[in-house]
N, C-alpha and C positions, 0 to 999 in steps of 0.2 A: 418493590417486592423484597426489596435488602439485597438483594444480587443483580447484578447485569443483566438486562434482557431488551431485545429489543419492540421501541413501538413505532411506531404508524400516525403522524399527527399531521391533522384537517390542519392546513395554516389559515384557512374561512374561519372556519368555528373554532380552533385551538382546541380541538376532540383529540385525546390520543386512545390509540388501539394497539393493543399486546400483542405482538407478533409471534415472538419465541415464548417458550415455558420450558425450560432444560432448567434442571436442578444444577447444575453443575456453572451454570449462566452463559451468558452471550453477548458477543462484541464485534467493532469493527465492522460494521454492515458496508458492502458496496451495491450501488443498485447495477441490475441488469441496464444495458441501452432501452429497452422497449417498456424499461419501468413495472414489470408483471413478477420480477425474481430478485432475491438479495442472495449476498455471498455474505456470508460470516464467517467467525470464530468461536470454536465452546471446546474447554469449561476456561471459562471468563471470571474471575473471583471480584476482579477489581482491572483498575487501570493500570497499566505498566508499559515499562519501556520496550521491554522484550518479552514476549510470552513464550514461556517453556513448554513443552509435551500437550501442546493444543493442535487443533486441525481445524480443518476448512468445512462449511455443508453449506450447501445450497437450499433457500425455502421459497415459497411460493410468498405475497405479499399477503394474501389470505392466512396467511400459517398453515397454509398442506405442505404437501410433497416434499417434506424431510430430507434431502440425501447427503451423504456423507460425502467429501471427495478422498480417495482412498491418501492414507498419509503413511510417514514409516517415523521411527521414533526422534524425537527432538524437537519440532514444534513446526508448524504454520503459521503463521498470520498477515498482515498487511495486506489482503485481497484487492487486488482492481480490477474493475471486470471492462474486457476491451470494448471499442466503440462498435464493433460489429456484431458484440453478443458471442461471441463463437470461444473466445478464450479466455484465461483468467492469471493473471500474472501475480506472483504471492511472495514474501520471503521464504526461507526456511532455513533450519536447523541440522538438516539432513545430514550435511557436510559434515558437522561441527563447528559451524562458524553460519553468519546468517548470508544468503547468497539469493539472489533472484532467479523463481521457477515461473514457467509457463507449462499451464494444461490447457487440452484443447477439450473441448465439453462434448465432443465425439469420442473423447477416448479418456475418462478421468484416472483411469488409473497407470496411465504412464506422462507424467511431469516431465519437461524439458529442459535444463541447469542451461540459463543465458551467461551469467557472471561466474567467475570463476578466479579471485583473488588471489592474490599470494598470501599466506599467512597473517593477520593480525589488520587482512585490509577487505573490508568486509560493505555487500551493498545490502540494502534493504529500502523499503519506504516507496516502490513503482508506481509510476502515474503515467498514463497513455497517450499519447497524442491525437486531436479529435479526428484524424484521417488511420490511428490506429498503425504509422508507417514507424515511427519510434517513440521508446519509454524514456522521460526521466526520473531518476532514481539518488536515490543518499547514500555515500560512498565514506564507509568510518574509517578513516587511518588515526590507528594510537587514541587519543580521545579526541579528536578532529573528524567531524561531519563536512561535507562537500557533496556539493550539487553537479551529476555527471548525466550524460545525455548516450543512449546507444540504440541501434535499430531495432527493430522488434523481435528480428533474428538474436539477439546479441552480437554483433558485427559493430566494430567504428564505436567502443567507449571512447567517451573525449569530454573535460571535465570544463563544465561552461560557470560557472563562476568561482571568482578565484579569491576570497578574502584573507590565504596567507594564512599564519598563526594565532591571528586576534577573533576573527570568529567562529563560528558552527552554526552551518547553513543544514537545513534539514527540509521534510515534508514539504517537497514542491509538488505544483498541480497546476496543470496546464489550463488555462483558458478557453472557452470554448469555441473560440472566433481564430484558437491558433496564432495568436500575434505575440504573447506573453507569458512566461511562466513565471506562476508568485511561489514563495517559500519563505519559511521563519529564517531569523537569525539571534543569536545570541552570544553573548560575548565568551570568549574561551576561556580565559584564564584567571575573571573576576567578574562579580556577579552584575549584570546592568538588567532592564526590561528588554525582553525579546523585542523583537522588530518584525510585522509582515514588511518581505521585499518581492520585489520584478523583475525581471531581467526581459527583454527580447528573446523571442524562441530564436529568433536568424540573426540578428544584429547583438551578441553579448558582451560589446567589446562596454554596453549603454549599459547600465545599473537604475 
């Protein structure tokens, strides 16, 4: 359509189906657990690293039920929606700096601030655990990405892989059997091919 929007694709037939139609465009889809709702991002222009002055809405997979999740100015994005359907853990902007929120979908317009950085050290990127008991998340200090692990409360940050000043670990995503979390890497300080890696969710000492 020349802008972001999200479809819906038969992986039988390779049929795709147009989900969103927002002039403004659409990204970043996460599926509900029960697979009947997405969480997105709009206005969507193109891909980027950070999206500014966007927000969250929720749609049915049909394309009904529109709703916006209320935002306040600086941006949303990174949606993951938890393993029990009930909440949705996001970055944001709110701060001035990108910091990980949870809303509870009983109550969309009061967001809950899990992280809480010191200046210039900043999370973003949340992935859930399949039992939904802790998130891990991408933690930027200075231009360095790290992979950090905290309960769902935000309680117990603790940084489980440690590659030092030679990489930038980013977008990890937990496994679905809970044994393993994978995440890119890429070299920090000169340019190589990224790498998917693994770590052990409970044993990280293993790479």
């Amino acid at each position: 359509t020349g802008i972001p929007q999200i479809y819906l694709v038969d992986i039988a037939s390779d049929s795709a189906v147009q989900i969103t139609d927002i002039p403004e465009g659409a990204c970043q889809p996460s599926w509900s657990p029960d697979g009947a709702k997405l969480v997105f991002i709009s206005p969507c222009k193109g891909m980027d690293d950070i999206y500014y002055n966007v927000g969250l809405y929720i749609i049915n997979v049909d394309g009904t039920g529109l709703t916006p999740i209320e935002t306040v100015p600086g941006g949303d994005f990174d949606p993951a929606w938890s393993p029990d359907g009930k909440s949705i853990a996001f970055t944001s902007l709110r701060t001035g700096q990108m910091e990980i929120f949870v809303v509870s979908l009983a109550n969309l317009s009061s967001p809950i601030q899990l992280t809480k950085g010191a200046q210039t050290v900043q999370s973003r990127q949340p992935a859930w655990s399949p039992d939904g008991s802790q998130i891990v998340y991408t933690v930027k200090r200075s231009a360095l990405y790290q992979i950090w692990m905290m309960d769902a409360n935000g309680a117990n940050p603790i940084q489980i892989v440690r590659s030092g000043q030679t990489y930038s670990d980013y977008l990890p995503e937990w496994s679905p059997n809970n044994d393993l979390i994978l995440f890119n890497q890429r070299c920090a300080t000169k340019y190589c091919n990224p790498y998917l890696m693994k770590i052990s969710s409970t044993d990280r000492v293993v790479l």
